[in-house]
N, C-alpha and C positions, 0 to 999 in steps of 0.2 A: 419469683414475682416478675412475669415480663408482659403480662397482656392489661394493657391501660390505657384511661382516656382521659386527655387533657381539654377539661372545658374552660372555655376562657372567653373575656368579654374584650371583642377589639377597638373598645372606644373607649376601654378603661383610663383616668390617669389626663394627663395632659398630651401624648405623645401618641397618638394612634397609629401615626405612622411608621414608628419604630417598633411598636410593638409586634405586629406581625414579624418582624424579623427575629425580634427577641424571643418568642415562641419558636419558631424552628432552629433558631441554634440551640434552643434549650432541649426541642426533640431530638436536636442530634444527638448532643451530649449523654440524655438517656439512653438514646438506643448503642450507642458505646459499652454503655454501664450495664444493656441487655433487659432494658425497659422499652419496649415497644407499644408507643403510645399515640393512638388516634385521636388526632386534631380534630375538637368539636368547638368552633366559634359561635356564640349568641347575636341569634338577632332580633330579638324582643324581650321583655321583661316576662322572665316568670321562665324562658328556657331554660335557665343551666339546671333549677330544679329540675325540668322534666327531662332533660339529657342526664343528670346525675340517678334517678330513678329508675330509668331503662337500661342502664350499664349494670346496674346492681343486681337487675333483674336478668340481664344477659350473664353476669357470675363472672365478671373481669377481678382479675387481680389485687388490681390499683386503680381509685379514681386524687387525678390529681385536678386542680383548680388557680388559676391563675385570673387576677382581676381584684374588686375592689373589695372593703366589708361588704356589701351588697351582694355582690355574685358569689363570694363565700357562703350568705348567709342562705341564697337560694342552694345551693346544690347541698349546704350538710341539711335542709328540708328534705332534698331527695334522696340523700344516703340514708339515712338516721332513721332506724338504730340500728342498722347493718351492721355487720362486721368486718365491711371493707375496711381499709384503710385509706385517708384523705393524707393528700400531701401539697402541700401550698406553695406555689411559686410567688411570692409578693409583687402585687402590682394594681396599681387605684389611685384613692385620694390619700385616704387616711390610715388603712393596715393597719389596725387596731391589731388583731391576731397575728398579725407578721412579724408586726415590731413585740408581742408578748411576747412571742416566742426566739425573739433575737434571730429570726430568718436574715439572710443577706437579703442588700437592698437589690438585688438584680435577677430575674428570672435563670440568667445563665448558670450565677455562681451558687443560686439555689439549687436546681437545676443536677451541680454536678457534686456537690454534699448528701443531696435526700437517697442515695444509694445506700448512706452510711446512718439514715436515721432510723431511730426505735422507733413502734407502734406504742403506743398509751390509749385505756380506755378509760375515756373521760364523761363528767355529767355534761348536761347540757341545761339550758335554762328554759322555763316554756312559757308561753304566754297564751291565754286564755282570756277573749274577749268577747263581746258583742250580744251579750246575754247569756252566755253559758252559764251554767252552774260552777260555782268556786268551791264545793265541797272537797276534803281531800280525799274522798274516794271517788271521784269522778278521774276518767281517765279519758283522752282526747287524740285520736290520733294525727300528725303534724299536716296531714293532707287537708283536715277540715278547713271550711273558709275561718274558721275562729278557733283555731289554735295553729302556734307556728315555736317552733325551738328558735333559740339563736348562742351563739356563744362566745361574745364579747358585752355590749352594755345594752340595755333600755333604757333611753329617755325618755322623762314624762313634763309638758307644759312646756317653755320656754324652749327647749333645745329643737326639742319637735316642732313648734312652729315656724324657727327657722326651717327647719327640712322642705316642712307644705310651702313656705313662701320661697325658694331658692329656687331660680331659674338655673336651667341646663346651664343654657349660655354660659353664666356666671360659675356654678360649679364646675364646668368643663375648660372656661377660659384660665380661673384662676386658683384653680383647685381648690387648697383649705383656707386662704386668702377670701375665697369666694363667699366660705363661711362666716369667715369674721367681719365681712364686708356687710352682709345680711344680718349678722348679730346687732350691730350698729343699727340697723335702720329699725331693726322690731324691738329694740331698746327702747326707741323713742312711742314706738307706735300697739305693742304688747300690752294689755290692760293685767296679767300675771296672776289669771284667776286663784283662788287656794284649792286645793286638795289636798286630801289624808289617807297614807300608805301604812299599813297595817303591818306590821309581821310580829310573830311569835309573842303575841300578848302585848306589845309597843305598839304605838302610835303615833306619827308625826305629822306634821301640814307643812306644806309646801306647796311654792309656787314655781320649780324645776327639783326634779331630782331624778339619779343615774341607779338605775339596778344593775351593777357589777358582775359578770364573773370575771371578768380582765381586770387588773390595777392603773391602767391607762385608757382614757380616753382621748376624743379625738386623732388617735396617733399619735400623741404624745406627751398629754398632759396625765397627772400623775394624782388622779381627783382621791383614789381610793388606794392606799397605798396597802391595806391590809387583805385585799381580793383576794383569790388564790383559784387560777384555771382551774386548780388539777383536786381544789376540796368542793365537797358537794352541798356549796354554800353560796348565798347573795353577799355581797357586801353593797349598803344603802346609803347613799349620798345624798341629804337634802338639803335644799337653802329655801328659807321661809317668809323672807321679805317680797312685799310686794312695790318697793323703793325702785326705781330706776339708778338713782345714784351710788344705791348699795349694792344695784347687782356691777356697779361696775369696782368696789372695793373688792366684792367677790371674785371677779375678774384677776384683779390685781393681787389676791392672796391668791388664788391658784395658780398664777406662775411663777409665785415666788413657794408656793408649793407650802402656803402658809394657813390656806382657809381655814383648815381642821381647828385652830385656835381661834375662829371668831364664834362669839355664843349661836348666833342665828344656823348654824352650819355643824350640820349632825352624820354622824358615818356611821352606820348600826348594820350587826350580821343576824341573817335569818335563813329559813331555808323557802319559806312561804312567805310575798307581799301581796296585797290585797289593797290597790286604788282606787278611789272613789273620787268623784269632783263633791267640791263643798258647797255650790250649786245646783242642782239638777238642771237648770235650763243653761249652764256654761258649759262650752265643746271646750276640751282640753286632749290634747293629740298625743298621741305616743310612739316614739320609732322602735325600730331595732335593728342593729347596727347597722346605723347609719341612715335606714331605708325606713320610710312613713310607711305606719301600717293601719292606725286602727284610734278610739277615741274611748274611755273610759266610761266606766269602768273597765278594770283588767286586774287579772290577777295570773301573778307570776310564780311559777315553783320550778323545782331540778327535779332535772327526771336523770335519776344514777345511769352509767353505764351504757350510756347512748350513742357515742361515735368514739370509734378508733381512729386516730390522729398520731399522724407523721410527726416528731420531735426530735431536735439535733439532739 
């Protein structure tokens, strides 16, 4: 394996100015190890897909990716379901997938281990919006405007509204601070419409909840503890209040990593979810990891055997 391209977002993170540096000693270090990898930087939203797409299509070895959940979630769009291999350098806000997979926190020391890591082919999560058909025999491919993989979490209603309302400024100045700082203000200002997520004969309402394939959110909170990257399953996190005061006990049992024992707060596995708003005339938004995509209805299922991923 030596012919590879390294896409990366140079405004990822708080540190843009480091970064660039941090990228080529990480190049160096591969090309040591006899991975010779072309530096592709982004400069718009929606590149490293289309950089990750034309590498695969050109038959490179290895595509590696460096930057946030976002820029991750764009290029495994344009690998997937290839059979390249992706291999992660950590570096963003939150590194949901970085930190899953206990990646070193530094491009370098990443960097000069991923010579040593194994291939795994793993599912992928897909989502399916905007009037599509939810049938399970409908099949989507991830380039369409209404369907897109991702493979750490979907947020639906509260989390994703922080997303729409979070200024660059704010998420670039103060990272995940930036988040919580925004969480606050749409606490007060959130109406927390209801909605009900389907899977496998179940039904629940809520007014936020996380479609899993990671056990960590945010980068580090530990919502879903029974996830599992590597099984070809959702694990579902809902909270059903639409209390302002209760989303902040909520709050306070998921750091002390206690929610799971309050009655309002449900963690359920399925392979198929199916979101509806309890409203029709309420917007209710949804991300994926990390990045706003789209407004419910959506219905999310694992699609088996869909990208080969780099693992210490």
């Amino acid at each position: 394996m030596n012919k590879a391209i390294l896409i990366y977002n140079p405004i990822a993170g708080r540190r843009p100015a480091a970064r660039e540096r941090e990228i080529r000693q990480a190049s160096s270090v591969l090309r040591k190890a006899g991975i010779v990898a072309e530096l592709a930087p982004t400069t718009r939203p929606g590149m490293a897909q289309d950089l990750a797409r034309a590498a695969a299509a050109s038959g490179v070895d290895l595509v590696l990716v460096c930057g946030g959940d976002g820029t991750i979630n764009e290029v495994i769009n344009g690998l997937a379901p290839s059979r390249i291999p992706l291999g992660i350098l950590p570096g963003g806000t939150a590194n949901i997938l970085a930190r899953e997979l206990r990646l070193p926190h530094s491009q370098v020391g990443a960097a000069r281990q991923l010579p040593r890591w194994s291939s795994r082919r793993i599912a992928l999560g897909r989502a399916r919006w905007g009037g599509a058909p939810s049938s399970e025999e409908s099949s989507y491919p991830a380039a369409d405007a209404s369907c897109r993989y991702y493979a750490s979490v979907a947020g639906i209603g509260f989390d994703a509204h922080i997303v729409y309302k979070l200024s660059a400024q704010l998420k670039m100045g103060f990272g995940v601070a930036g988040y919580v700082m925004e969480a606050l203000r749409q606490l007060l200002r959130y109406p927390f419409p209801r909605f009900s997520c389907r899977l496998d004969g179940l039904e629940r309402q809520g007014t936020f909840a996380v479609v899993h394939r990671t056990r960590l959110y945010a980068g580090w909170l530990h919502l879903a503890p029974s996830a599992d990257l590597f099984a070809p399953r959702f694990a579902v996190c809902s909270f059903s209040s639409r209390s302002r005061g209760r989303y902040l006990v909520y709050a306070l049992a998921v750091l002390a990593r206690q929610h799971l024992r309050l009655h309002d707060v449900q963690l359920d596995q399925g392979a198929r979810v199916v979101c509806t708003a309890g409203d029709s005339e309420a917007t209710i938004r949804f991300e994926l990891d990390g990045e706003l995509v789209g407004k419910l209805p959506v219905t999310f299922d694992i699609v088996p055997d869909a990208l080969t991923l780099l693992v210490p």
